[in-house]
C-alpha positions as CSV (number, residue, x, y, z in Angstrom):
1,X,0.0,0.0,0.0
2,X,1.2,3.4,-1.1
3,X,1.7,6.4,1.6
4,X,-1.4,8.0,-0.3
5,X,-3.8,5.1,0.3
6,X,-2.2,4.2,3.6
7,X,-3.1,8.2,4.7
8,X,-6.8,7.7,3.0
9,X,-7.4,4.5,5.1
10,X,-5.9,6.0,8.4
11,X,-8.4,9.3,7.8
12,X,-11.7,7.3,7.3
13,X,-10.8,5.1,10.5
14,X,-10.5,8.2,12.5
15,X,-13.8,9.7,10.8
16,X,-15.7,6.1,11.8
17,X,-14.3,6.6,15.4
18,X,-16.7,7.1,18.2
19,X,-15.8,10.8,19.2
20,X,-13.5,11.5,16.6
21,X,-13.7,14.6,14.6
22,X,-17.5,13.5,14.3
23,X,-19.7,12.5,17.2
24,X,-20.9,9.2,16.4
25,X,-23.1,8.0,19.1
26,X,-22.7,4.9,21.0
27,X,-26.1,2.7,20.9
28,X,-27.4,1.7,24.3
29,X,-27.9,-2.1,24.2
30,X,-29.4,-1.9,27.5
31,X,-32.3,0.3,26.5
32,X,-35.3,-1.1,24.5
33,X,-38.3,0.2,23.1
34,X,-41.3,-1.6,24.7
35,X,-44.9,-1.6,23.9
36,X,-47.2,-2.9,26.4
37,X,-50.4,-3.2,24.9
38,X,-53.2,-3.9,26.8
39,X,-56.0,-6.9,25.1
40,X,-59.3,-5.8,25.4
41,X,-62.9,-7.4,24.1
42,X,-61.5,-10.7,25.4
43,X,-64.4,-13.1,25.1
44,X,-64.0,-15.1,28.1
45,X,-65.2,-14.7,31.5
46,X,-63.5,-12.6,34.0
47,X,-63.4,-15.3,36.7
48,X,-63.9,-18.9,37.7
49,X,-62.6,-20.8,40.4
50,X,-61.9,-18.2,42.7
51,X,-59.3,-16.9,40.1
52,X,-60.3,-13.1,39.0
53,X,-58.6,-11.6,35.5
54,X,-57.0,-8.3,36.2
55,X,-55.6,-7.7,32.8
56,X,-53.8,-9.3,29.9
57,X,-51.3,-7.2,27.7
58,X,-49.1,-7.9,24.8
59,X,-45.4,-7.1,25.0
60,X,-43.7,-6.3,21.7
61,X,-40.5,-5.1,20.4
62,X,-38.6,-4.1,17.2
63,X,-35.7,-5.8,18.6
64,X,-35.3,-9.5,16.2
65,X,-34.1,-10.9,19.4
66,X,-37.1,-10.3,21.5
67,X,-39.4,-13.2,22.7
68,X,-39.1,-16.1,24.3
69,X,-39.8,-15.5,28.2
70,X,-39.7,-19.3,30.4
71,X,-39.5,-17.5,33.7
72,X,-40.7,-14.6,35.1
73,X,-40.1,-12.8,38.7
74,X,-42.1,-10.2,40.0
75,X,-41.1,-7.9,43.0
76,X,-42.6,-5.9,45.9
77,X,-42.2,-2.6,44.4
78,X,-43.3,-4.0,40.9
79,X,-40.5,-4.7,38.9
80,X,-40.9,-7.4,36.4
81,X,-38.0,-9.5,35.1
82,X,-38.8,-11.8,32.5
83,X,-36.1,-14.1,31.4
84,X,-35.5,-15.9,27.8
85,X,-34.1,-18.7,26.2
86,X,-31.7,-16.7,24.9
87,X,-30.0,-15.8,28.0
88,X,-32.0,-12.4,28.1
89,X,-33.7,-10.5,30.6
90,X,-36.5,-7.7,30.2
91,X,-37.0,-5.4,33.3
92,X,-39.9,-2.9,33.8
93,X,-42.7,-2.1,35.6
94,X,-45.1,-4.2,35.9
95,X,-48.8,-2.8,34.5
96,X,-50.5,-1.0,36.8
97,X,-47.9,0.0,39.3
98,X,-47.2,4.2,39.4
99,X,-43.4,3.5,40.0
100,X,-41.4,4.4,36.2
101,X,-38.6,2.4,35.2
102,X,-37.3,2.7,32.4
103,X,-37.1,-1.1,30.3
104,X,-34.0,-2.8,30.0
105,X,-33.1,-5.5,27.8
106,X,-29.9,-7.6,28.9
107,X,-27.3,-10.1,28.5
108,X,-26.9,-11.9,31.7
109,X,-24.0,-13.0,33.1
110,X,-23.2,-16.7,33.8
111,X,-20.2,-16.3,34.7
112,X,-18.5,-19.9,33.8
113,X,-21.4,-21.7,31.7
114,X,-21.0,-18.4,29.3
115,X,-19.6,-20.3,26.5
116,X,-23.2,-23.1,27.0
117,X,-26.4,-22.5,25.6
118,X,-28.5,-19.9,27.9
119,X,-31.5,-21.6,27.9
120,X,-33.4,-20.1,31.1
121,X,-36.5,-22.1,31.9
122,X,-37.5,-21.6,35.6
123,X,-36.5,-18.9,37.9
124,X,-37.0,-18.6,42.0
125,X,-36.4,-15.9,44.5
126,X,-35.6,-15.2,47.9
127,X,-38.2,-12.6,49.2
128,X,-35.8,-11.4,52.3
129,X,-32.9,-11.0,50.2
130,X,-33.4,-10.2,46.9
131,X,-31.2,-12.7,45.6
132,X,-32.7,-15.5,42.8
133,X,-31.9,-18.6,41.0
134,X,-32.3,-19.3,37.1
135,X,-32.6,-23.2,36.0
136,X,-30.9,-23.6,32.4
137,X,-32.1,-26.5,30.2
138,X,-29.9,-28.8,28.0
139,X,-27.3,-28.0,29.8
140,X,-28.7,-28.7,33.1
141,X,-27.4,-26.1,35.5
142,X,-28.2,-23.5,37.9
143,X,-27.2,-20.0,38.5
144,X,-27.5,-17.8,41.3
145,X,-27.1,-14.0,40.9
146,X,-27.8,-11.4,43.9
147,X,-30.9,-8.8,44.1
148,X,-28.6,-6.4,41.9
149,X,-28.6,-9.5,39.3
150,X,-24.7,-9.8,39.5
151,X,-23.4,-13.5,39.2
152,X,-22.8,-14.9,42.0
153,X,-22.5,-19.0,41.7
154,X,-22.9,-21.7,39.5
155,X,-23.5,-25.4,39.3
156,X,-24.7,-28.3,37.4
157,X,-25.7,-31.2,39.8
158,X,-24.9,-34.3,39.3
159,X,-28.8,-35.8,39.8
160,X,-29.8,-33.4,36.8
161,X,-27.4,-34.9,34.3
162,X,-29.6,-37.6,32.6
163,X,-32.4,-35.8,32.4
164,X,-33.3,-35.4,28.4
165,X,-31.5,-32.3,26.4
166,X,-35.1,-30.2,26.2
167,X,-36.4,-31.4,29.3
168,X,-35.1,-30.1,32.5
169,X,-35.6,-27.9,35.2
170,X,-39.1,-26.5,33.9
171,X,-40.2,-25.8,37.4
172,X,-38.8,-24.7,40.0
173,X,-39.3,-22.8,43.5
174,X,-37.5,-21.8,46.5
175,X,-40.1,-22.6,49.8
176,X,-40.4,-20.2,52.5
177,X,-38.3,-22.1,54.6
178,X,-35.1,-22.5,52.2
179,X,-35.8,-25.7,50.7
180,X,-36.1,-25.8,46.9
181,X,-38.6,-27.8,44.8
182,X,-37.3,-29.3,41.3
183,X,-39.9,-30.6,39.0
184,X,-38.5,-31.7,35.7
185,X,-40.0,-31.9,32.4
186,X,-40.8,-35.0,30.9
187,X,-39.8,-37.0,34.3
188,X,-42.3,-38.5,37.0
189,X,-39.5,-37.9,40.0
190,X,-39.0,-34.9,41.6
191,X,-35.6,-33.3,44.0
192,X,-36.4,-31.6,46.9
193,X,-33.1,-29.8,48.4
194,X,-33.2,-28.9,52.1
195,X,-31.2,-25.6,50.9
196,X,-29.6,-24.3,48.1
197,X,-28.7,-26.5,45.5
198,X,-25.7,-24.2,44.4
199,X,-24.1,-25.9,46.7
200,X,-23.6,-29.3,46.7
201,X,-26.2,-30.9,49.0
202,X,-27.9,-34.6,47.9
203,X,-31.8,-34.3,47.0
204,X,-34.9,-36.0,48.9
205,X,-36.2,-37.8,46.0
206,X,-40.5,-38.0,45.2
207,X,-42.3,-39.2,42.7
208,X,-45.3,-36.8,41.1
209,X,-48.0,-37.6,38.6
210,X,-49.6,-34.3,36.6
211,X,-53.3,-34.6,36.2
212,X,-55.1,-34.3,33.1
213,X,-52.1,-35.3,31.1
214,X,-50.3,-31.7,31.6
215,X,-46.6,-31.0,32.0
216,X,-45.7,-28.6,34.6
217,X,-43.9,-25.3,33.2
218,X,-43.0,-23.4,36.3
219,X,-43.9,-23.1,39.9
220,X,-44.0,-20.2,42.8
221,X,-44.5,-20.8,46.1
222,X,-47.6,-19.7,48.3
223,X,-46.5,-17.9,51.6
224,X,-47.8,-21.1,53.5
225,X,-45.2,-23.1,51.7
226,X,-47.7,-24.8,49.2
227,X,-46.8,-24.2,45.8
228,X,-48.9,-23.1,42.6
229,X,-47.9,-25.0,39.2
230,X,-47.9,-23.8,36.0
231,X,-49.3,-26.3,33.6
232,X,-49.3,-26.8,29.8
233,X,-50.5,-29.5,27.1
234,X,-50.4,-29.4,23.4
235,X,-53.7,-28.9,21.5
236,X,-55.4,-28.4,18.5
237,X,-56.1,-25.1,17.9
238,X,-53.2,-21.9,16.9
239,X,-51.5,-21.6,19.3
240,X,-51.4,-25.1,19.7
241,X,-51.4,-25.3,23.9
242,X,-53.8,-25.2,26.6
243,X,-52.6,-24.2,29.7
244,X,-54.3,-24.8,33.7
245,X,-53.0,-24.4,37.3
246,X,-52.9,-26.6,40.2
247,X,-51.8,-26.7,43.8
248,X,-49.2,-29.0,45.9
249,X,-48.0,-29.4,49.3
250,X,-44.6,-30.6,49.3
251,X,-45.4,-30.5,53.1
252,X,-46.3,-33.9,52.2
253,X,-43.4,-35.2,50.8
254,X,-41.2,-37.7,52.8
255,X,-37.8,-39.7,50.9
256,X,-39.3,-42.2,48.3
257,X,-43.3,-40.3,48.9
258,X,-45.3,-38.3,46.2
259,X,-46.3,-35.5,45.5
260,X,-49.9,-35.0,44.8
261,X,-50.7,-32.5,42.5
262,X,-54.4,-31.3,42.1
263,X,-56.1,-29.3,39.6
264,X,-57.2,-25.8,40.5
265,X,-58.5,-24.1,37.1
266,X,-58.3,-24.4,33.6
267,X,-56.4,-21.2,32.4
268,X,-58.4,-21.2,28.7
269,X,-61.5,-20.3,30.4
270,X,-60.4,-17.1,31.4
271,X,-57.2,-15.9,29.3
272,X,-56.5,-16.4,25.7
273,X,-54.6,-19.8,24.6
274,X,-50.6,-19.7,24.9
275,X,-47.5,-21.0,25.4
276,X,-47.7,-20.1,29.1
277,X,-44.0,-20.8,30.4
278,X,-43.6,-18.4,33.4
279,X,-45.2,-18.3,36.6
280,X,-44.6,-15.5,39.2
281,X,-46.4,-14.8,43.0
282,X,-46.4,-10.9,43.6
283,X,-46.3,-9.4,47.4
284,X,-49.6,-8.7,49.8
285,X,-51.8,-6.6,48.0
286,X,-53.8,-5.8,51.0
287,X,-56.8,-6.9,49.4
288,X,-56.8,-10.8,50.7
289,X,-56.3,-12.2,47.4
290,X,-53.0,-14.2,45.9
291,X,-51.4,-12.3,42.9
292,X,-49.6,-14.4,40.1
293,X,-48.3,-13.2,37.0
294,X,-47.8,-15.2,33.3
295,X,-45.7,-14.9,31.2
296,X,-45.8,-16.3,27.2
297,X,-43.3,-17.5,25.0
298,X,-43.9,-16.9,21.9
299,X,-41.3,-19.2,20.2
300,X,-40.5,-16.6,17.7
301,X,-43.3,-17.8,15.9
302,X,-45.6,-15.3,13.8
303,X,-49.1,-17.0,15.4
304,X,-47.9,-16.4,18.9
305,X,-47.8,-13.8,21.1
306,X,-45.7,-12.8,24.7
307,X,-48.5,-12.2,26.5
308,X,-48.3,-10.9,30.4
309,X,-51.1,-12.0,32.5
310,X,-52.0,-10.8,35.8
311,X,-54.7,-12.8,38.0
312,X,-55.9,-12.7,41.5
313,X,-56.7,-15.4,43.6
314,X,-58.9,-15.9,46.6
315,X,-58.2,-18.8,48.9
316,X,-62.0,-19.7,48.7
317,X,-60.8,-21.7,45.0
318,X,-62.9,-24.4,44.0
319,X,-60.8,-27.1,42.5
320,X,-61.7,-28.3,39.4
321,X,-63.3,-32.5,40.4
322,X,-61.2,-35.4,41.0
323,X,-60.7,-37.0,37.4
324,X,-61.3,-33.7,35.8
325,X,-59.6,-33.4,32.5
326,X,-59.0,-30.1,30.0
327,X,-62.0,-31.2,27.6
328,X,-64.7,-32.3,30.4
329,X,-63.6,-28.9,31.9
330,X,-65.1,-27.1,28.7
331,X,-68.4,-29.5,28.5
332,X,-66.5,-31.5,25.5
333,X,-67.0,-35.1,25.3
C-alpha cells in the first residue's frame, strides 16, 4: 500500500471513530423500546374458580431478538424481570404500578457456563434477600445472581445430568423455609433440596404424577409453603397449547413419597390460549387475594404472542373435580 492510500485509510478510520472529529453516538444495548399493549374485548369470562382476570397485555418489540420469556419474577415494588431462552432479561414495571422504570433488555452474566447455551427455563427468588436462582435447560445447570442480578454461583448437579436435552428444570421454587422444589420436564420424580442447590447438598427424591395429562412449566411458592404449578399440554387449535393451574403441598413429601398435584383451574376459560411458560407470585396486596403473574413464550413464531397475564386469587378456590380433565372442563365429550 502506497503512503497515499495508507493516509486515506488512516483518515476514514479516525472519521468512523466514536468521538473523533465526528460524534458518532454509542447505541445503548441496555435500552429497548417496549410496547405494552393492553387486550381488550377478550371473550372469556372474567373469573372462575376463585381466580379473577385483572388484565392481559401484549409485549412487543422491534428488537429481532425479543421473545421467548420461560420464567418470570415479580417484586414488591413491581418490577418485572422476564427471562428468555436466549440468555435475556426484560426489566420494567409491571402494568398498573405508578413506580417508572425505564425497560431494559440484557445479556446476563453466567459467569463460567458463558460459553453453554443460555436456555433459562425456571427462575426462583428469595423474598428477604433479593437474591434469585435461574434453572438452564440442555445443559442442566443453575445459576444464582444477587438482588442487583450480578453473578454470583454456579453449578450443574450431578442428579440433573440424565435428564433429556429439552427437558429439565421447567419448574422450580425456592419454599419459604429455604428448601427448593425441582420438578422436571418429561420426568415422574421430583428433587427436593433442604437448601440451596448451588451448593452441593444430595436431594430427597419423590415421585409426582400431573393430572389431566399436563406437564408442569414453572412453579412459585404460596407464603404457607404450598406451591402453585404452571401447567401446559399441546392442542389443536393456533397456538397449539392449553394451559391450567394446580396446587401442591410438598409438606407432604417424605424420601421415596409423592407429590400430589391437584387441579385448580383451567387457564383457557379465562385468558387467551398460549404457550404459558412463566409463573410468578407478587407481594400482599392488602386486598386478601393471591397475585400471580404469566408470562408467554412466543417461540418466535408469527401465530404467537408474549403475553403478560395478571390474575388474583382468593383462597375460597374451587378445584376443578377429581378426574377432571382439560375437555370435560369445557363441556367437550
Amino acid at each position: 500500500m502506497n503512503r497515499r492510500k495508507l493516509a486515506r485509510a488512516l483518515f476514514l478510520a479516525l472519521m468512523l471513530s466514536p468521538g473523533v472529529f465526528f460524534r458518532t453516538p454509542i447505541p445503548d444495548y441496555d435500552a429497548i423500546e417496549l410496547s405494552i399493549t393492553p387486550l381488550t374485548g377478550i371473550d372469556l369470562p372474567g373469573q372462575a374458580s376463585g381466580f379473577v382476570r385483572i388484565g392481559v397485555w401484549e409485549l412487543d418489540s422491534r428488537r429481532a431478538d425479543f421473545g421467548g420469556f420461560s420464567a418470570i419474577l415479580v417484586t414488591d415494588d413491581g418490577a418485572v424481570r422476564a427471562f428468555s431462552d436466549r440468555g435475556k432479561h426484560l426489566t420494567f414495571t409491571a402494568p398498573g404500578h405508578t413506580a417508572t422504570r425505564a425497560p431494559l433488555y440484557q445479556t446476563i452474566d453466567r459467569g463460567g457456563l458463558s460459553n453453554r447455551k443460555p436456555d433459562i427455563e425456571s427462575a426462583t427468588g428469595d423474598p428477604a434477600t433479593g437474591d434469585y436462582w435461574l434453572g438452564i435447560e440442555q445443559f442442566h445447570s443453575l445459576i444464582r445472581f444477587s438482588a442487583d442480578g450480578e453473578y454470583e454461583a454456579a453449578r450443574a448437579p450431578s442428579e440433573w445430568q440424565g435428564w433429556d436435552m429439552n427437558a429439565g428444570a421447567e419448574a422450580m421454587a425456592r419454599l419459604p423455609d429455604g428448601r427448593f422444589l425441582v420438578l422436571p420436564e418429561g420426568r415422574r420424580t421430583g428433587l427436593l433440596y433442604p437448601s440451596d442447590p448451588v451448593g452441593k447438598i444430595a436431594p430427597t427424591r419423590f415421585t409426582f404424577a400431573v393430572p389431566g395429562g399436563y406437564s408442569s412449566t414453572d412453579m412459585a411458592a404460596l407464603p404457607d409453603g404450598r406451591v402453585l404449578i404452571l401447567l401446559r399440554q399441546i392442542a389443536w387449535g393456533i397456538p397449539p397449547f392449553e394451559s391450567a393451574l394446580a396446587i401442591a403441598d410438598p409438606a407432604t413429601i417424605a424420601d421415596g413419597g409423592s407429590l400430589d398435584i391437584d387441579l385448580l383451574i383451567d387457564l383457557d376459560t379465562i385468558v387467551p390460549s398460549e404457550n404459558y411458560e412463566g409463573l410468578a407470585l407478587a407481594g400482599d396486596a392488602g386486598d386478601g387475594a393471591v397475585h400471580l403473574w404469566l408470562i408467554a413464550d412466543d417461540n418466535l413464531a408469527s401465530f404467537q404472542r408474549t403475553l403478560l397475564v395478571h390474575l388474583a386469587w382468593r383462597e375460597d378456590a374451587v378445584a376443578l373435580p377429581p378426574g377432571s380433565t382439560h375437555e370435560k372442563a369445557r363441556g367437550e365429550p
